[in-house]
N, C-alpha and C positions, 0 to 999 in steps of 0.2 A: 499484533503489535499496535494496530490503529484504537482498538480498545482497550488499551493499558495493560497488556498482560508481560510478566518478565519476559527477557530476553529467554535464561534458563529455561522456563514454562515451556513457552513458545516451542524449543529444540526437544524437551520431553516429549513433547506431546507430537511430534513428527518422529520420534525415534530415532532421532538425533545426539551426538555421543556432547556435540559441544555444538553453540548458537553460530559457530562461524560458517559452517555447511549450509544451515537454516539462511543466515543469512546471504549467502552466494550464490543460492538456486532460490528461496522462495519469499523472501522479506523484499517489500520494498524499501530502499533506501530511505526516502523520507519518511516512512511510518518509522522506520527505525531513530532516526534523527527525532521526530516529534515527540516519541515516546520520552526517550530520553532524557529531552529538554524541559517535559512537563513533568516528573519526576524530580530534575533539582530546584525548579521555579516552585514546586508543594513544595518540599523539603528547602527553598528557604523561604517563603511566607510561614513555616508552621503548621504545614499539615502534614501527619503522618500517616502513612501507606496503613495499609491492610496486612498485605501480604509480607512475605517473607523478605522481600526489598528492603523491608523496614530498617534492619541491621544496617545497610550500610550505611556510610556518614555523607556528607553534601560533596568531601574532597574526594570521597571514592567515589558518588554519583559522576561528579565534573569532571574525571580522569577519563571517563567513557565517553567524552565529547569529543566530538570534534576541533580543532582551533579555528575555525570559520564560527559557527555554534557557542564558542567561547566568548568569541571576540562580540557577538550580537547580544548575549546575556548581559557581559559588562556596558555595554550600550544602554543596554534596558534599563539598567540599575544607575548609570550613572545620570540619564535623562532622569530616573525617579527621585532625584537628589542624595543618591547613598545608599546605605544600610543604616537603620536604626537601631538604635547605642543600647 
């Protein structure tokens, strides 16, 4: 998680049926949280993924947040004067 790999990835690759296992015994919470957040911070500056992530859109990225996590992005964004037009 801490080196950006999908969640999905991640739970394959442990033989894992779905990431919620993966994450209950062996994700740490914050790698999980960070991953996340750095995934819709690319995805809204305009950088796009690699991998198979790439599909989703920014409202499905941000749906997998947190509302702690939310509420600090719109932080970020509102200190950075907006979103440009």
């Amino acid at each position: 998680m801490q080196s950006g790999s999908v969640t999905h990835a991640v739970a394959a690759t442990l033989g894992h049926g779905s990431f919620a296992v993966t994450q209950r015994y062996y994700a740490q919470p914050d790698a999980v949280t960070n991953a996340q957040t750095g995934r819709v911070t690319n995805l809204l500056a305009g950088d796009r993924p690699s991998d198979s992530f790439s599909a989703l859109t920014a409202e499905q990225l941000m749906a997998q947040l947190d509302p702690a996590t939310l509420a600090h992005l719109a932080a970020l964004v509102a200190a950075k004067g907006g979103t440009k037009s």
